[in-house]
C-alpha positions, 0 to 999 in steps of 0.5 A, a space after each residue: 580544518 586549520 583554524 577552525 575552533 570547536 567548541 563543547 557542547 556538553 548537553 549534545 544537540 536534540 534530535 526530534 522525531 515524527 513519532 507521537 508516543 502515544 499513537 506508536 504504543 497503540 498501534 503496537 498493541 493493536 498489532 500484537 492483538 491482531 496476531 492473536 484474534 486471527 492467529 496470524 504470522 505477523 502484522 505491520 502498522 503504519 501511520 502517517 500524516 497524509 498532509 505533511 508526510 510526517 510517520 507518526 507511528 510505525 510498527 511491525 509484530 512480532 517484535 524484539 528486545 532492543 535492549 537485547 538487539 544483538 541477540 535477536 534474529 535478523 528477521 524481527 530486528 528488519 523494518 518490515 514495514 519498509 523492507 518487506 514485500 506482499 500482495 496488496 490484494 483488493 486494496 489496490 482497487 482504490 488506486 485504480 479507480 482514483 486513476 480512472 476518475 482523474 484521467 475522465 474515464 469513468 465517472 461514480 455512476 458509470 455502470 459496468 456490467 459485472 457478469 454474474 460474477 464470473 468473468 471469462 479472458 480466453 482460457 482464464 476465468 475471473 471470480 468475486 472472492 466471496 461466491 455468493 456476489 454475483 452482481 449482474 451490474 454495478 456502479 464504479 461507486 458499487 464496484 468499490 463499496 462491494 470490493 468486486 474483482 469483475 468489475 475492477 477487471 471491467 474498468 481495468 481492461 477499458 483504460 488498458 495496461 499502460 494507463 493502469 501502470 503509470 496509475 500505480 506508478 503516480 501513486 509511488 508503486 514499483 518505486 521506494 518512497 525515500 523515506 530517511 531509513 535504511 533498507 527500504 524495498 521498492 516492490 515490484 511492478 512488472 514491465 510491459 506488455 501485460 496480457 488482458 489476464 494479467 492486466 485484469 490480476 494486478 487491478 485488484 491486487 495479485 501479480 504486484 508486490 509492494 510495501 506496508 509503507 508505499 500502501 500507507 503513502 499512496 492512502 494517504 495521498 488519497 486523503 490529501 487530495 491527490 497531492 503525494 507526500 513524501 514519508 519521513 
């Protein structure tokens, strides 16, 4: 504006990242050799301080040249880590449990039975992933450990739809983090009413999609006792 004077600054100001060098060229290499060990498409690393928020390291594989940028196809130079969306699978199990325990539902001891490993909701069937798991009952301590998709599915169908929604919701599921880059994905969490199936499915992970970065970040509220950071 008029008489504003600027003055030069030939050294330019500095810019600071999050990012800590040593930890981000790790979690490039453990990502490239993943692809290779199991021959697998890509692979996304994360990894945040659950304390303040800071993202210390993020990485997607395969990667590009940024010195030949303009070259490369679209798909290798996006974020995947925040614009991309998968099936969380049984990580989600984790949050589920979390909400249970916070709203006094359930307790480490509570024990559910888990059926053998085989769950009937009307015409659909619920299986472990492994065959071999057919528990006849767990502790939620056991559930967790053995990664059983029955007795998530027990715990779910108890605390109902509606509680294990605003569960994923608290944790910054179906909504994006407001991390300060570009593109970010807010994942999907479907609407209202859900049936016992469905219900029973997102618990561990299936009918849900989210992003590298919201499964980091709702982790990393874990570590943080509960208390959700913002990444950036």
């Amino acid at each position: 504006e008029d008489g504003m004077m600027f003055t030069e600054n030939p050294e330019g100001a500095e810019v600071r990242l999050t990012i800590d060098s040593e930890l981000q060229y790790f979690v490039e290499n453990e990502l490239k050799n993943t692809i290779y060990h199991f021959d697998a498409e890509q692979a996304f690393g994360v990894v945040m301080d659950p304390k303040t928020g800071e993202i210390l390291a993020m990485a997607t594989s395969p990667t590009f040249d940024a010195n030949r940028a303009s070259k490369m196809p679209p798909e290798l130079r996006r974020n995947r880590a925040i614009t991309d969306l998968f099936e969380p699978g049984s990580t989600m199990k984790t949050f589920v449990i979390a909400n249970g325990l916070n709203e006094k539902i359930l307790a480490p001891n509570t024990r559910y039975q888990t059926d053998n490993g085989v769950m009937r909701i009307g015409k659909k069937t619920i299986r472990e992933a492994d065959e071999h798991h057919r528990w006849p009952s767990l502790t939620v301590t056991e559930i967790l450990a053995y990664s059983s998709n029955v007795g998530t599915s027990k715990i779910a169908l108890q605390m109902g739809a509606e509680k294990i929604r605003l569960g994923y919701e608290k944790f910054g599921f179906g909504e994006k983090t407001g991390i300060d880059l570009p593109g970010e994905s807010k994942g999907i969490l479907q609407p209202l009413p859900w049936g016992d199936h469905l219900t029973a499915n997102i618990s561990f992970g299936h009918g849900i999609s989210v992003t590298p970065l919201q499964v980091a970040s709702a982790f990393a509220t874990i570590a943080n006792h509960g208390i959700r950071k913002k990444p950036f």
